[in-house]
PAKOLTI-725038 format. One record per residue (C-alpha): residue in one letter; x, y, z. Coordinates in steps of 0.02 Angstrom, whole numbers, plus 32768, in hexadecimal, padded with zeros to 4 digits. Layout:
N
aXYZ/...
END
This chain:
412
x2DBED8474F16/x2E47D7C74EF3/x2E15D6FF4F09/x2EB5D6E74F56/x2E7BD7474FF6/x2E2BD6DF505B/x2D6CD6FC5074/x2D5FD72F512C/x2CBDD700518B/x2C6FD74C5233/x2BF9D6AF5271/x2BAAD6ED52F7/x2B58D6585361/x2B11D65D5419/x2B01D5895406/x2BC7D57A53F0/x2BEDD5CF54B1/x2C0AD51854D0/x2C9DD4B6546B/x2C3BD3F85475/x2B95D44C542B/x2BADD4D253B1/x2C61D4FA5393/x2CA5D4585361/x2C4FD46152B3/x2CE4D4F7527D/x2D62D4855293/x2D77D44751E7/x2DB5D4F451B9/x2E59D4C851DF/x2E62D4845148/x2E14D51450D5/x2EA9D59250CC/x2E32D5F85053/x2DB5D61150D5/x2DDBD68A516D/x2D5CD65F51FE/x2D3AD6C25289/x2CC8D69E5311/x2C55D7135395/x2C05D6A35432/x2BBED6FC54CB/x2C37D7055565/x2B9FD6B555D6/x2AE2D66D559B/x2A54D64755F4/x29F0D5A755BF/x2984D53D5608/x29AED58356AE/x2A56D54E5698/x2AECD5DE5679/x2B6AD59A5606/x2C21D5FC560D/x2C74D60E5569/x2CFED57D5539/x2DAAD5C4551C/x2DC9D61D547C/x2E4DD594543B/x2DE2D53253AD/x2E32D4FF5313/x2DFFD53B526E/x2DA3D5EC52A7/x2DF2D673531C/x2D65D67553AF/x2D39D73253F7/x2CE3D71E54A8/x2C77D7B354B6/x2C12D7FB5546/x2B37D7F0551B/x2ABBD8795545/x2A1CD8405582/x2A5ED77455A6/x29B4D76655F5/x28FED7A855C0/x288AD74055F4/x284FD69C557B/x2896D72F54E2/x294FD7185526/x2997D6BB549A/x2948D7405416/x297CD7E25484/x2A26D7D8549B/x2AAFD849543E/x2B7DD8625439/x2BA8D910546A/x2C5FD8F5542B/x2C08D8A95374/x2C29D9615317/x2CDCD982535A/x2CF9D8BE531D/x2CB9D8B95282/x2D01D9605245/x2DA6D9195271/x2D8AD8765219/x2D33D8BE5170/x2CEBD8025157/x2CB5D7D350A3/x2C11D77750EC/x2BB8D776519F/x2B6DD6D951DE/x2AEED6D05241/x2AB6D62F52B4/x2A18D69752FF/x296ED6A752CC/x293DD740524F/x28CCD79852DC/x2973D7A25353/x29A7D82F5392/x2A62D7F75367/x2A21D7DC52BD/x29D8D87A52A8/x2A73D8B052FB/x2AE9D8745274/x2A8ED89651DE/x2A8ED94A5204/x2B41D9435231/x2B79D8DC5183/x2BB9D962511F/x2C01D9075088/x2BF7D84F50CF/x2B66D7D45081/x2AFFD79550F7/x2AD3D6D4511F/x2A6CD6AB5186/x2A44D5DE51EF/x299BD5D1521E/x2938D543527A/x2888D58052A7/x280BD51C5241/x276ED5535272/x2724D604522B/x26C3D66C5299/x26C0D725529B/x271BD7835308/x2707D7EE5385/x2751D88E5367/x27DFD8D0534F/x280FD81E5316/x27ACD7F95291/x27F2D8AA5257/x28B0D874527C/x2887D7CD521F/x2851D80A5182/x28E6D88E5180/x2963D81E5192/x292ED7AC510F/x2923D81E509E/x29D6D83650B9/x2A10D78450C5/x2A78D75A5026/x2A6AD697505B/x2A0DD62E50C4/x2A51D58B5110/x29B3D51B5148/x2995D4A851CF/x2900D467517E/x2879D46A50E6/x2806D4B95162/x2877D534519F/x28AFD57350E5/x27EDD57A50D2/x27D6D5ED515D/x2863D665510C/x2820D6535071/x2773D68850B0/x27B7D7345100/x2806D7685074/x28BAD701505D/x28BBD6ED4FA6/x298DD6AC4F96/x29EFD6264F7D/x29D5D59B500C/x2A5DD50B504B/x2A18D48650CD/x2A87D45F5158/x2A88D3EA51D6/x2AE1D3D55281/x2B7FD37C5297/x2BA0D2E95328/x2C59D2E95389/x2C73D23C5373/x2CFFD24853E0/x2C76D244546D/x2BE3D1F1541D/x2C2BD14553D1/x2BF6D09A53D4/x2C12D03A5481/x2C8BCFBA542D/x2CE7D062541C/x2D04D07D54D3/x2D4ED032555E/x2CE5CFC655B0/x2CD5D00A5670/x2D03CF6256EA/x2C7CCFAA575F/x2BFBCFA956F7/x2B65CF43572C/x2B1ECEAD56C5/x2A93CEF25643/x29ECCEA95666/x2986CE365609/x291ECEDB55DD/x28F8CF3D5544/x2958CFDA5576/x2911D0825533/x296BD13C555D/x2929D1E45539/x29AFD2805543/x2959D3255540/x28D9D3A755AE/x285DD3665602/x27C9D3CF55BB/x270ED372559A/x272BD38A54E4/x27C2D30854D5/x2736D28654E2/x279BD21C5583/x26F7D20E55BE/x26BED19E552A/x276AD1465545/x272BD11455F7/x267CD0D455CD/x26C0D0655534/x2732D02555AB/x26A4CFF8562F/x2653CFA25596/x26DBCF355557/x26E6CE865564/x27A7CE8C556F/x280CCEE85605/x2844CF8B55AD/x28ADD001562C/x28C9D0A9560F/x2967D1355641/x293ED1D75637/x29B7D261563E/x2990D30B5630/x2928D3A056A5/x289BD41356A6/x27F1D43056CF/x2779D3A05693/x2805D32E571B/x2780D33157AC/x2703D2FF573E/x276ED2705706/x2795D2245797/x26E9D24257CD/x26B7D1C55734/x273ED14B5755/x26E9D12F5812/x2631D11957CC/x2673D0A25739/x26D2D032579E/x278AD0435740/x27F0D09057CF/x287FD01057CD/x287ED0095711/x287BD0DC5702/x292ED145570B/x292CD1FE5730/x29CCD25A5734/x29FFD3285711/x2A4DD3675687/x2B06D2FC5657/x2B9AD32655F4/x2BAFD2DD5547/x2C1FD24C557B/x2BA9D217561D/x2B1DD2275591/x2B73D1C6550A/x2B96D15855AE/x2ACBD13A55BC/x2AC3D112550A/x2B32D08854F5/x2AB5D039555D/x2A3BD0335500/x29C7CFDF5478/x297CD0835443/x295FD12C545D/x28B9D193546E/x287FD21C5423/x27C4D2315429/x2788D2D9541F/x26E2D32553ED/x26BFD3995382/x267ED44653D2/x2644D4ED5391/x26ECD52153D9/x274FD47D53C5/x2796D4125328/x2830D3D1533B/x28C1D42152DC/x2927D3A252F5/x295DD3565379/x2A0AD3435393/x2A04D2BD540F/x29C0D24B5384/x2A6AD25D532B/x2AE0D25353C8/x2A7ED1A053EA/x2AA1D178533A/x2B32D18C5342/x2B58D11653CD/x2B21D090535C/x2A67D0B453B6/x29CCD0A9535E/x293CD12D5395/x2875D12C5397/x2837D1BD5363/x2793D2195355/x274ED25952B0/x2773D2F952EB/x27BED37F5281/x2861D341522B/x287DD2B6529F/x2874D2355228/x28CDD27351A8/x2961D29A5217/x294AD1E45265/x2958D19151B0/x2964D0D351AF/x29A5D0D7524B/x2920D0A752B0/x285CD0BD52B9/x27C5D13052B3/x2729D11F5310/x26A1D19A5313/x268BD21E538A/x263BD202541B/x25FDD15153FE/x2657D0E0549A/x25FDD04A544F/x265AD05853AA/x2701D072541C/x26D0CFE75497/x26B5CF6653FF/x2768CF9753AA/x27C0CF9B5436/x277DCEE2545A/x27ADCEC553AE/x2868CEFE53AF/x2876CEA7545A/x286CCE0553FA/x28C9CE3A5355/x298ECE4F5383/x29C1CE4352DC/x2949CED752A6/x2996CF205332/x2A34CF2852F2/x2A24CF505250/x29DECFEF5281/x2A69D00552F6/x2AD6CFD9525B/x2A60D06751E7/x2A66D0D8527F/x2B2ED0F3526F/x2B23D0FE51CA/x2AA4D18D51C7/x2B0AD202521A/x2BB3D1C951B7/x2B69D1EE5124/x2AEED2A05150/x2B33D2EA5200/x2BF4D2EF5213/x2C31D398523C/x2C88D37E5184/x2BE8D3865132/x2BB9D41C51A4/x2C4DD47A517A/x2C27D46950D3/x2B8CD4AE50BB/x2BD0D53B5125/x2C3FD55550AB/x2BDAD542501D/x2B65D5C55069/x2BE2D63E5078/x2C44D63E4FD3/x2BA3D6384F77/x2B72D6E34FEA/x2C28D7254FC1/x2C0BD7034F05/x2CA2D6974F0F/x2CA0D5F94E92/x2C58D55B4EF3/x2CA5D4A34EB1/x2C39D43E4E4E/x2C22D3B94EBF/x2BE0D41F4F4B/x2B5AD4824ED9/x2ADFD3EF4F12/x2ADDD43E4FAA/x2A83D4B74F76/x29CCD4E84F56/x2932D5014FA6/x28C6D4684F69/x2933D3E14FB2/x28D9D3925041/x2940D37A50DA/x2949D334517D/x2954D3BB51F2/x28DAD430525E/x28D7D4965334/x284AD5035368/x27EBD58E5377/x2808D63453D4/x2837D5F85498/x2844D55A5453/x2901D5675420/x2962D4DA542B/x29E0D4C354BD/x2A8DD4BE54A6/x2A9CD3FD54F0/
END
């Protein structure tokens, strides 16, 4: 095949149904004639209880197919179910040089495309970092479409591992996730709102995210109830640990220095950032939980927002010198540091200052796009520059990670 074509891709990616979340990160193809992008999302999905609709197929960089899902909903295996009935008719039509797959090996969808491939390499994103057997037919599904993947692009070390361990023997590029800093920027960036109230004289923490037991808010409340300085604390986010929350805000005492509010759009979250001297992100380590990630640590970031974070799973890689690790459930070790940074604004702003710089320098959709990229020529056997072949390789510890099987991570 000629060079001069340009190497057409089928990514097929549930996450990127919604623009501000997982479809921004194509848009530096716009600028990579040599690269032909084409994009499958779900017409509806089902998440968290929510049902998000499809954003309009007009994206730059990547021609966006809205298809119809079968089985949107299975019970807690929904996100792993799921298949295109239009994927044959679309990719005989399209004859891509490489598929790309942002799904978990033990998909259906995955299993899906790799028997539908025909001449295309396969790549395949993967996040889950804990290994478990599964139960069949995925474990099955999992080891079949590894052993078709031509290239695998890594959330995490641990995640790799768990490839690695079923049977993935390839070529491996880490990739991160990218921020829209057109949303998340620092307050300095953004009008300043006339009717905004006066800050108070407190040490204002947020946390963005579900409200499950295992994100550790509950050691967030008892370090607060232990502090010597008055912490507050927004929260901002749903689910089913809330009654138990507010239930523990009542018996501790904090009611007027405790937020609760439902899920927000980016802005109205970047919004609850900007006030703020940090961000949480405190979660414990499970059989069934270890953070992957966590996104929200990055969006904080790059507000100009330091975070605490747990020791959880690849929280403090991702986190970097922009803030500060304490261990997992230990609310005296939280209490005592948050006492600490309550006195210390200049510490406080340097890891504001560290914070920004973290995700300038590792999580721009640029960077994104270019492992992307790297992924797929190197699956295509097309040459890869020089100065991206550091990308590449297996050993390279990074800062990334989700979780296991019904623990996927949610599109906001």
């Amino acid at each position: 095949m000629s060079e001069a074509r340009p190497l057409r891709i089928v990514s097929i990616a549930h996450p990127a149904v919604s623009r501000a979340i997982g479809r921004r990160r194509y848009a530096p193809f716009a600028e990579r004639p040599e690269l032909d992008v084409h994009l499958v999302v779900p017409a509806t999905w089902h998440e968290f209880g929510r049902v998000l609709t499809a954003d309009p197929p007009d994206d730059p960089g990547v021609t966006v197919h809205v298809m119809p899902i079968r089985l949107p909903r299975a019970g807690p295996m929904g996100w792993y179910l799921h298949v295109y009935p239009g994927l044959r008719r679309l990719l005989r039509r399209l004859d891509p040089d490489v598929i790309h797959l942002w799904e978990e090996p033990w998909s259906l969808v995955a299993l899906q495309a790799s028997l539908l491939k025909r001449r295309a390499a396969l790549v395949l994103e993967v996040d889950q970092n804990i290994l478990k057997r599964l139960p069949p037919p995925f474990e099955a599904i999992r080891r079949h479409v590894l052993r078709h993947t031509a290239h695998l692009l890594s959330r995490s070390p641990d995640a790799t591992d768990v490839c690695r361990a079923r049977g993935y023997a390839g070529p491996v590029t880490m990739i991160g996730y990218g921020v829209d800093q057109e949303v998340f920027r620092p307050a300095d960036a953004v009008a300043a709102d006339p009717g905004d109230a006066p800050r108070p004289p407190a040490l204002r923490l947020g946390y963005v995210g579900r409200l499950i037991a295992e994100k550790g808010l509950d050691d967030a409340l008892d370090a607060m109830a232990r502090t010597s300085t008055p912490v507050s604390l927004a929260i901002v986010g749903e689910g089913p640990h809330e009654p138990a929350l507010r239930a523990r805000i009542a018996a501790l005492g904090l009611g007027d220095r405790v937020t609760l509010r439902g899920w927000a759009s980016p802005a109205e979250v970047a919004r609850v950032m900007h006030g703020l001297d940090a961000l949480i992100l405190l979660t414990r380590t499970t059989g069934a939980v270890r953070e992957q990630f966590g996104r929200v640590v990055v969006e904080a970031q790059s507000c100009g927002v330091p975070v605490i974070g747990s020791t959880c799973g690849a929280i403090p890689d991702v986190v970097g010198d922009g803030g500060w690790i304490v261990p997992e459930r230990d609310p005296d070790a939280l209490a005592a540091l948050l006492d600490t940074i309550a006195g210390d604004p200049q510490g406080r702003a340097a890891r504001a200052s560290a914070s920004r710089r973290n995700v300038l320098t590792r999580f721009t959709y640029k960077a994104v796009a270019e492992a992307l990229a790297t992924s797929w020529l190197s699956a295509a056997g097309r040459t890869i520059p020089r100065e991206k072949i550091d990308i590449v390789g297996s050993d390279r510890r990074s800062p990334l990670s989700r979780s296991d099987i019904g623990n996927h991570a949610p599109t906001r």
